[in-house]
DOPAPA-607034 format. One record per residue (C-alpha): x, y, z. Coordinates in steps of 0.25 Angstrom, whole numbers, plus 2048, in hexadecimal, padded with zeros to 3 digits. Example, Ala and Ser with C-alpha at 12.3 -4.5 7.8 and 13.67 -1.06 7.14 Angstrom:
8317EE81F;8377FC81D;
//
This chain:
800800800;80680E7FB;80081B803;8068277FD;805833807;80B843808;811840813;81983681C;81382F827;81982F834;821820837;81981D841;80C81F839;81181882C;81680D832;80980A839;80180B82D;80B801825;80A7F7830;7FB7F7831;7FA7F6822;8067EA824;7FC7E482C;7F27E4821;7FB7DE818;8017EC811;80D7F280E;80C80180E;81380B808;81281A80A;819823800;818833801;8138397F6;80A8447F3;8008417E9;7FF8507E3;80F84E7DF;8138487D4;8218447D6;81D83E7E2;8138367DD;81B8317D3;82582E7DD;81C8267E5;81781D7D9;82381C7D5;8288167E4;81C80C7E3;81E8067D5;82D8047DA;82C7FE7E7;81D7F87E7;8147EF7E1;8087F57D5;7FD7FD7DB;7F17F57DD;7E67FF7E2;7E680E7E4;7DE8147F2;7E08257F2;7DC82B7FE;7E38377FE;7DE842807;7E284E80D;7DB84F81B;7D985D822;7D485E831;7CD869835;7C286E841;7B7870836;7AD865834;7B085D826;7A485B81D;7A5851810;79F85D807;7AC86580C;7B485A802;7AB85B7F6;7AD8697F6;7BC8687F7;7BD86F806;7C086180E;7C886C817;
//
């Protein structure tokens, strides 16, 4: 399993995450990569064609999360102010 992801997670964090998914009978990868640059997209590809196995399946859930004091309502998203 390959995550790509702006930033690094903490050791502590990462290593969690690959042993539970270990226990579940996955190997995981994370590489940092923005999606909104190219080089490191390429990069990224480029790392997982060299070192693993053919992509089988494709889940996106990127995201940028924002907490703030003021209710959330789903009609803020359609509009585009998911503040």
């Amino acid at each position: 399993m390959v995550t790509l992801s702006r930033r690094e997670l903490d050791d502590e964090v990462r290593i969690a995450f690959e042993k539970e998914l270990r226990a579940l009978g996955a190997q995981l990868h994370i590489i940092k990569c923005d999606i909104t640059d190219q080089k490191t997209v390429e990069a990224a590809a480029a790392e997982c064609s060299a070192t693993l196995p053919p992509v089988r399946g494709v889940v996106h859930g990127g995201m940028v999360l924002r907490v703030s004091g003021r209710q959330l309502h789903v009609s803020s998203y359609y509009e585009g102010d998911g503040r």
